[in-house]
Every structure is written in C-alpha cells, then in structure tokens.
FILOFI-268518 format. One record per residue (C-alpha): residue in three letters; y negated, z negated, x. Coordinates in steps of 0.5 Angstrom, whole numbers, plus 500, padded with zeros to 3 digits. Layout:
REM FILOFI-268518
ALAYZX/...
REM end
This chain:
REM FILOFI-268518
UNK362590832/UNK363596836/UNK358597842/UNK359604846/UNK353605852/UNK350611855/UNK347610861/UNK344616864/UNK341616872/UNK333616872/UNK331623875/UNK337622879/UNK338627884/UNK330626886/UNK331619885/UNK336619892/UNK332624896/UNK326619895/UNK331613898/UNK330617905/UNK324620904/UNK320614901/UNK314616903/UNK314622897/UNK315616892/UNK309617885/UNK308625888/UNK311631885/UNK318633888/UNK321639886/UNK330638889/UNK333647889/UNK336652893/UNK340651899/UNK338647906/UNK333652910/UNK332654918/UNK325649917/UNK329644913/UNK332642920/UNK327644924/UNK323639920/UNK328633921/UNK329634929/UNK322635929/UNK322627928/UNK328625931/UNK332625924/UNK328619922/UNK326622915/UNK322616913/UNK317618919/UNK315625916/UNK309626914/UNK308629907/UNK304634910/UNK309637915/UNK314638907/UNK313645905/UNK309646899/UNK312650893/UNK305655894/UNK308658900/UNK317660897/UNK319665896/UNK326667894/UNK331666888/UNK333659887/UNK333654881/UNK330647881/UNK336643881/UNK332638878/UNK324635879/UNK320627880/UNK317625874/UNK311627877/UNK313634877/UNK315634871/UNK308632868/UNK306640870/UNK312643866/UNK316643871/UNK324642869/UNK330643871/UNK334650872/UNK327653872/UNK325659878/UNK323656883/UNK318662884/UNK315661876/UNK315652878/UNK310655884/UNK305657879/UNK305651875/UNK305645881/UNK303649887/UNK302643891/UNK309640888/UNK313639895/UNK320642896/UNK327639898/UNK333642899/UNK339640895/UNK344635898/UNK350635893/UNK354631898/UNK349625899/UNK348625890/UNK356624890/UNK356619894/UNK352614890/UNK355617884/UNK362614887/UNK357608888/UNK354607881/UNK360608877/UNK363603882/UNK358598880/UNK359599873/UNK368598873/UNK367592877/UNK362590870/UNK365593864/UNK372597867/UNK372602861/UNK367607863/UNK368615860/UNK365619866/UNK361625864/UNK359627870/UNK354626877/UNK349622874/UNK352620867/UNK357616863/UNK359612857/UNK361605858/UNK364601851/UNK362594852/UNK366591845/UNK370587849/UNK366585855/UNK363578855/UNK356579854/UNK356586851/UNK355583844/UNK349579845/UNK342581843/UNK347589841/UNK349589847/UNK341588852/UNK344582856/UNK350587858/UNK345593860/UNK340589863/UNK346585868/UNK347593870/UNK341596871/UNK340589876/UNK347591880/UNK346599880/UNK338597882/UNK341592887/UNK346596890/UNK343603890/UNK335602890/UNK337607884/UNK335605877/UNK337607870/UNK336608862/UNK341606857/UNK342607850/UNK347601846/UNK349604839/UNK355603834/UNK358609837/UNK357615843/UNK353621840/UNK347615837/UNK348612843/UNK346618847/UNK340619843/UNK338612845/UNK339613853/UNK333618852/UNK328612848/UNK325608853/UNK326613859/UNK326611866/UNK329604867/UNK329603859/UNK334600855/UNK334601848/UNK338598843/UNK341602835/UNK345599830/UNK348603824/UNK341599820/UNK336603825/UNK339610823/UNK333612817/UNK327609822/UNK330611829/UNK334617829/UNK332620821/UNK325622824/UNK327626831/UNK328633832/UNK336636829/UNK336638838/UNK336630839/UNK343630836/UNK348633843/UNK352639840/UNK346643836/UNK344648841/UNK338652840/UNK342657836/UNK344652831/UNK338649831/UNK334656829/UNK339658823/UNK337649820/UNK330651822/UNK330657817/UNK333653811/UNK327649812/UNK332643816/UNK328641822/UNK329633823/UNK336629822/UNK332626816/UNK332633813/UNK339634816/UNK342627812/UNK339630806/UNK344635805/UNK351635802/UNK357636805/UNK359642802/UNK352646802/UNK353646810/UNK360647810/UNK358654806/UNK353656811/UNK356653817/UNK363653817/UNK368648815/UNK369644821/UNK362645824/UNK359644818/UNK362637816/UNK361635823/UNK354637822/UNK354632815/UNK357626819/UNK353627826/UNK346626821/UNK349620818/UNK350617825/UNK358618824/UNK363618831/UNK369616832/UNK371618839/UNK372613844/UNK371612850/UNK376616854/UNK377613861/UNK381619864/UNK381626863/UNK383632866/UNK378638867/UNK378644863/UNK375648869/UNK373649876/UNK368653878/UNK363655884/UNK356660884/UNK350662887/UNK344665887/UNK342670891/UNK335670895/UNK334676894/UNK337682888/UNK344685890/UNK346691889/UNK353692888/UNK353698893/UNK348698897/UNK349691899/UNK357691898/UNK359687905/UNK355682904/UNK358681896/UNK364682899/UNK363676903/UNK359672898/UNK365673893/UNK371672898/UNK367666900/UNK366663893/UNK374664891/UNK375660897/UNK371655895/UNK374655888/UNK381655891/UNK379649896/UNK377645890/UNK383646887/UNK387644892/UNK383637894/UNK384635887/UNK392636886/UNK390642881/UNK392651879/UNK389654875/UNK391660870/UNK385664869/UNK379667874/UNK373669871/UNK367672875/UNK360670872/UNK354676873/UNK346675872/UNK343681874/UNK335682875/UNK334682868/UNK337674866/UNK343678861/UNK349674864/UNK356677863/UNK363675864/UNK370677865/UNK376674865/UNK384675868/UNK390672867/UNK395671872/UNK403670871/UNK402664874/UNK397658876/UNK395658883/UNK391655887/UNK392660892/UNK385663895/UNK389670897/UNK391671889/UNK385668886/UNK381673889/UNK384679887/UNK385677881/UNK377675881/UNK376683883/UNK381685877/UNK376682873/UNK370685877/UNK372692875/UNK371691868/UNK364689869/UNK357693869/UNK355693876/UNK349698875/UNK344693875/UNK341689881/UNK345681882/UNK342675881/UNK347670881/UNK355671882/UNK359666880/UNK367665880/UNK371660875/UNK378659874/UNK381655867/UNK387654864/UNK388648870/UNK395645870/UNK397639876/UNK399643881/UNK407637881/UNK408640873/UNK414644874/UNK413651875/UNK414657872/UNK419662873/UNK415669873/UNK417675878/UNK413675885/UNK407679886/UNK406685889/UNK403684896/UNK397688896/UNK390689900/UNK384685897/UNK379690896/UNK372690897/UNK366688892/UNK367693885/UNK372696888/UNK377699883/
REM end
C-alpha cells in the first residue's frame, strides 16, 4: 500500500533562532528584514554569547520603522495575527511588544542541509521541496507501513529532535496532495495519519483552500457556484467543472476532491529558476534615487549570476520584478540569444527589460529573476557574439 510523507519544519526559521537565543523561547518572535547596525552592537555588547542577552536589550517591533517583511514569526506571535510576508510596520500595530530578529538564511540552510540528512540516513527517498519542507515515500521503508506509517514518522521526528533540537509535524497518506493536507492536522510536533477510507470525515469537511493548487482566485470563482469545502468540491461531475474551469484545470479539480495524485516522489529535479530581490527601507524613485538603484540593481544581477555559477547553471531569460508604493507588482522579461551566467550580459539584459517598464511611481522592491536554466557543461549553442556595450544606468534607455 503506498505510503507518501510530508514533513514540514514547525515555525522553522523561528525554531533556529531560538537554538541561539533560548531565552525568547513561549515569547513572541518576529524574524524579517536584514541584519542591522544594533543587531551587532547587541551581540558584541555580551561578548557574542547570544544566550546571555537579556530579553529586554532585543529591540521591540513598536520602536521599526522601515520596509521589511516578516519572514516568518513564533507561534506566539502568530497568536495576535501576525504571518508571514506581513509588513513589519503593520505586524508593529498587531503585537508591538513582539521582539524583532534579523533574518539568517545562511544558518536556516545550514540546518535544512542537516535535517534532510537525518531523514536520507532513514528513508533515502525524499522529494525536497524547499528550506523547511519535503515529501518522504515510506512504502518500501522498513516501518513505513506499520500503524499507516506512525511508527516510521515517530523514528524521524526523534532523529531530527536528536539532531537539530528542531522539531517537526508530518502528515502520512495514500499520496502526496492529502499528504500535505495531513502535515497541517496536528501542527507543531504532530503527526497525523490518512487513509484512502478517511477522505469523507477528514479531508471532505475543509475549505477547498486546504487543497495545494487553488489559489485565492479559484477559490472565489468555486465560492460563487456555491463550492466552499472539498465535500461541496466532490459533489460535482467532472464535465460540470471542466465546462467552467478548463479541461486540464477542471478535471484536475474533480481528482484532487476525491483524493486522486499520482505523482511520485521525485528525488532529483532541476530548477525551473533562479531569482534574488529586496525591499527598500524606504520608497525609491527612479530618478531621483537612480544611483542608489543602479547599484542595488547591478548588485542583485551579481548576486543572481553568483547563484548561477555556484550551482553549474545559465540561464535564458532575465526578468525584472517591481512593487512600487501602491503593492501593484509588474514584471517584464528579455530573452537573450544564448544561456549565461555571465553577471555583465545578465545586467544589460535585466535593463532591456527595465525600460518597457512603468517607472512613474515610487519602488518598494526591485527583484531580478533569470529562467529558461540550462547545465552550463550541455553543449552551447551556436549564435553570433554580442555587441560590447556600456551598461547603463537604473531606467535608462
């Protein structure tokens, strides 16, 4: 009987900080923006023993100002209503006392690495799905069938723990979508068990939300035919849904409501993407403020072009990512002739794009993106060589 796993990290970016400062441990945390001037200050000031500070020398959320975004946040702080990819100024006016820590991604990937390690050593085939979440197929695990799958889950929530000092909540199921559903029952350090007979008491009763791939959009147009749980969902025919919703969408639609995934576990897989971004303390102008864009952007290229070269890939097709002061995003792609990963010709391409871009308004965030990846040892393609040319400045035509 096939048993597939999703195992997703409780609180994980919080969960770390806390390793080093235990002392915030049942307070309400709140991990965004970059690492400050105070931040470091703070450290030194107790000889970088972190454990030693005490909770009233952290700053408070009531004293920032400023454009970052909450990363994520203790299950303390999320009690007061506050989520990830919230506005750290608007989460300041929901839990003001909530104390604010700068974002590490270089200690999160460290233990990522580390978990993902624990669970290979136990189950070898796992389906990374990104920092803090996997699928784990456990049918041919020793273990993995007994109590649906408990006694494996347990056996790796233990290693993790033992590990790490992290801990974990896993949903087991027939096949990956319930699976993740499942992961969400118990949360944190749960484990929570489905079978193919479950699906009218457990899943039938949630939100059609629940299900991963209805976004909010979709979610709106079921909710206007009267469609709010994935009971509601079931009790429609496949060819009702495909007329309203599309062929492929709405026969998908049918089979996610009734349980139905095929996919496996796929233990290798090649990113579709590669993209780096960052929001502004403060509103930019692309005029007024064009140096210090220049820099941020020709920065970001380099950054995207690091990443590139790190992990052996070139890429096609740049993208520039705008949010400006009223949250509409726009974004505005370039192919090149070739793949590069090359930070010079990834810049100017990145400009072409900039310049059929609206840049009336002020920028919250600017983010560069390349696409179409390719190995960079795959055999290159044969097109003529670029013109040299002068990089130019932020908007610039």
């Amino acid at each position: 009987m096939r048993r597939i796993a999703h195992l997703d990290m409780d609180a994980f970016y919080a969960s770390v900080e806390l390793l080093r400062y235990p002392q915030l441990k049942g307070l309400p945390v709140v991990i965004g923006g970059g690492r400050r001037q105070e931040d470091d200050a703070l450290a030194a000031a107790y000889g970088n023993e972190l454990d030693r500070i005490p909770v009233d020398a952290f700053p408070r959320l009531k004293g920032y100002v400023g454009r970052g975004v909450i990363t994520t946040a203790t299950y303390a702080a999320r009690a007061f209503g506050v989520g990830s990819a919230m506005g750290l100024m608007k989460a300041a006016k929901l839990c003001p006392d909530a104390l604010l820590l700068p974002v590490d991604f270089a200690e999160y990937r460290r233990f990522s690495r580390r978990f993902k390690e624990v669970i290979t050593e136990i189950a070898p085939l796992m389906e990374d799905r990104g920092v803090d979440e996997v699928y784990i197929d456990f049918t041919e695990v020793p273990g993995g069938q007994r109590e649906g799958g408990r006694v494996l889950a347990r056996l790796i929530q233990k290693s993790i723990f033992e590990a790490t000092g992290l801990t974990c909540s896993i949903g087991v199921a027939p096949n990956k979508l319930l699976a993740k559903m499942a992961s969400e029952f118990n949360k944190p350090q749960g484990i929570s068990i489905v079978y193919e007979a479950d699906l009218q008491a457990k899943i039938w009763p949630l939100p059609c939300r629940k299900i991963n791939g209805i976004g909010p959009k979709a979610d709106e147009k079921l909710q206007g035919h009267g469609i709010v749980t994935i009971g509601d969902l079931a009790a429609r025919e496949r060819p009702w849904l495909i007329e309203h919703f599309g062929k492929a969408y709405g026969a998908w639609l049918f089979d996610a409501a009734h349980g139905r995934d095929e996919r496996p576990v796929v233990t290798e897989s090649e990113p579709v993407s590669m993209s780096r971004e960052t929001t502004f303390d403060r509103d930019l102008h692309a005029v007024r403020d064009k140096a210090e864009l220049g820099a941020v952007f020709t920065r970001l290229c380099e950054q995207v072009a690091a990443d590139l070269q790190r992990k052996g890939y070139v890429g096609k097709t740049v993208g520039v990512k705008l949010r400006f002061d009223d949250f509409m995003i726009v974004t505005r792609d370039h192919s090149l002739p070739a793949p590069t990963a090359d930070a010079t010709t990834l810049r100017r391409a990145a400009g072409l794009a900039l310049k059929r871009a609206p840049l009336q308004r002020r920028l919250r965030l600017l983010g560069v993106r390349v696409g179409g990846l390719s190995r960079a040892d795959a055999p290159p393609e044969s097109v003529p060589a670029p013109e040299p040319a002068t990089l130019p400045l932020f908007g610039d035509d």
